[in-house]
N, C-alpha and C positions, 0 to 999 in steps of 0.2 A: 504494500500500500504506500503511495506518496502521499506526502503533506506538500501544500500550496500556503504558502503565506506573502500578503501586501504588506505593504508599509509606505508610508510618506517618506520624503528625504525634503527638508528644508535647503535651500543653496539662497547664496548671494550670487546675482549676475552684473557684471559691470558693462556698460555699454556707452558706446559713445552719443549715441541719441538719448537715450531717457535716462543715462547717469546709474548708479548703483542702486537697486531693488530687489526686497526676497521673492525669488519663486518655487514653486512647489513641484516635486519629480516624484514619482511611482515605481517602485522596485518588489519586484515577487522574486521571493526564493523558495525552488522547488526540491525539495529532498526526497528521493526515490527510494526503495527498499533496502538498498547496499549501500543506502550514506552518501550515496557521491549527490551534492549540492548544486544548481545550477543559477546562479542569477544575470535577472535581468536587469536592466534601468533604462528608464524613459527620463530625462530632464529636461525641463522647464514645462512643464505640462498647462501650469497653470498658477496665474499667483493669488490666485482665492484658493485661504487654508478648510474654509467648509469644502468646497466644492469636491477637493483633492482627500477631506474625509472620511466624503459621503461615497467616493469612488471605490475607495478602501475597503470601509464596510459591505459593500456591497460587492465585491468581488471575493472575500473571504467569507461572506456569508454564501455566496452561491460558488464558492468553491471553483472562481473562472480557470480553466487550463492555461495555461502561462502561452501555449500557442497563438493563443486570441488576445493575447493582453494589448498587443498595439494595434491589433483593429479596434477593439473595444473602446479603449482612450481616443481614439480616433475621430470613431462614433459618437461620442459621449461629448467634444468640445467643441 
Protein backbone atom coordinates (compact mmCIF):
# COMPACT_ATOMS: atom_id res chain seq x y z
CA UNK A 1 0.00 0.00 0.00
CA UNK A 2 1.26 3.61 -0.70
CA UNK A 3 0.72 6.78 1.23
CA UNK A 4 0.13 10.11 -0.65
CA UNK A 5 0.70 13.09 1.34
CA UNK A 6 0.29 17.26 0.37
CA UNK A 7 1.65 19.88 1.87
CA UNK A 8 2.11 23.70 1.34
CA UNK A 9 5.71 25.09 0.85
CA UNK A 10 5.60 28.89 1.73
CA UNK A 11 8.73 30.70 -0.69
CA UNK A 12 9.65 34.38 -1.04
CA UNK A 13 9.88 35.36 -4.88
CA UNK A 14 11.84 38.34 -5.83
CA UNK A 15 11.15 39.99 -9.08
CA UNK A 16 11.83 42.77 -10.96
CA UNK A 17 8.36 43.94 -11.72
CA UNK A 18 6.33 43.59 -8.45
CA UNK A 19 9.49 43.52 -6.06
CA UNK A 20 9.68 40.68 -3.30
CA UNK A 21 6.35 38.74 -2.36
CA UNK A 22 5.27 35.39 -0.46
CA UNK A 23 3.90 32.74 -2.79
CA UNK A 24 2.59 29.52 -2.14
CA UNK A 25 3.81 25.97 -3.95
CA UNK A 26 2.34 22.35 -3.51
CA UNK A 27 4.43 19.28 -2.81
CA UNK A 28 3.11 15.41 -2.55
CA UNK A 29 5.24 12.92 -1.29
CA UNK A 30 4.45 9.53 -2.22
CA UNK A 31 5.99 6.43 -0.26
CA UNK A 32 5.36 3.18 -1.95
CA UNK A 33 5.43 -0.22 -0.01
CA UNK A 34 9.54 -0.75 -0.16
CA UNK A 35 10.11 2.82 1.27
CA UNK A 36 11.44 4.39 -1.70
CA UNK A 37 9.90 8.20 -1.57
CA UNK A 38 9.01 10.16 -4.57
CA UNK A 39 8.53 13.97 -4.41
CA UNK A 40 7.03 16.22 -6.27
CA UNK A 41 6.96 20.32 -6.21
CA UNK A 42 4.91 22.77 -8.18
CA UNK A 43 6.18 26.59 -7.15
CA UNK A 44 4.50 29.59 -7.14
CA UNK A 45 1.14 28.14 -7.46
CA UNK A 46 -0.59 30.80 -5.87
CA UNK A 47 -0.04 33.48 -3.23
CA UNK A 48 -3.59 33.09 -1.52
CA UNK A 49 -2.43 30.92 1.72
CA UNK A 50 -6.55 29.71 1.84
CA UNK A 51 -6.79 28.82 -1.44
CA UNK A 52 -3.30 26.68 -1.43
CA UNK A 53 -5.00 25.12 1.99
CA UNK A 54 -8.11 24.25 0.65
CA UNK A 55 -6.03 22.48 -2.37
CA UNK A 56 -4.33 20.57 0.22
CA UNK A 57 -7.12 19.22 2.03
CA UNK A 58 -8.61 18.31 -0.59
CA UNK A 59 -6.22 16.39 -2.28
CA UNK A 60 -5.21 14.31 0.98
CA UNK A 61 -8.80 13.85 1.78
CA UNK A 62 -9.42 12.38 -1.80
CA UNK A 63 -6.21 10.65 -1.73
CA UNK A 64 -5.24 12.42 -5.49
CA UNK A 65 -2.43 10.07 -7.40
CA UNK A 66 0.48 12.23 -7.54
CA UNK A 67 0.12 11.58 -11.47
CA UNK A 68 -2.64 14.10 -11.72
CA UNK A 69 -1.21 16.49 -9.29
CA UNK A 70 -0.23 19.20 -12.16
CA UNK A 71 -3.32 18.79 -14.05
CA UNK A 72 -5.23 19.04 -11.17
CA UNK A 73 -3.47 22.47 -9.94
CA UNK A 74 -3.81 23.39 -13.21
CA UNK A 75 -7.41 22.85 -13.29
CA UNK A 76 -8.12 24.22 -10.19
CA UNK A 77 -6.22 28.06 -10.86
Amino acid sequence: MKSINYKIIEETIHSEEFGEYNTFGLQVEEITNNDQCEIHILHDVTTNKDAATEMVRLFNEEQLEAIHFEEVVQDMI
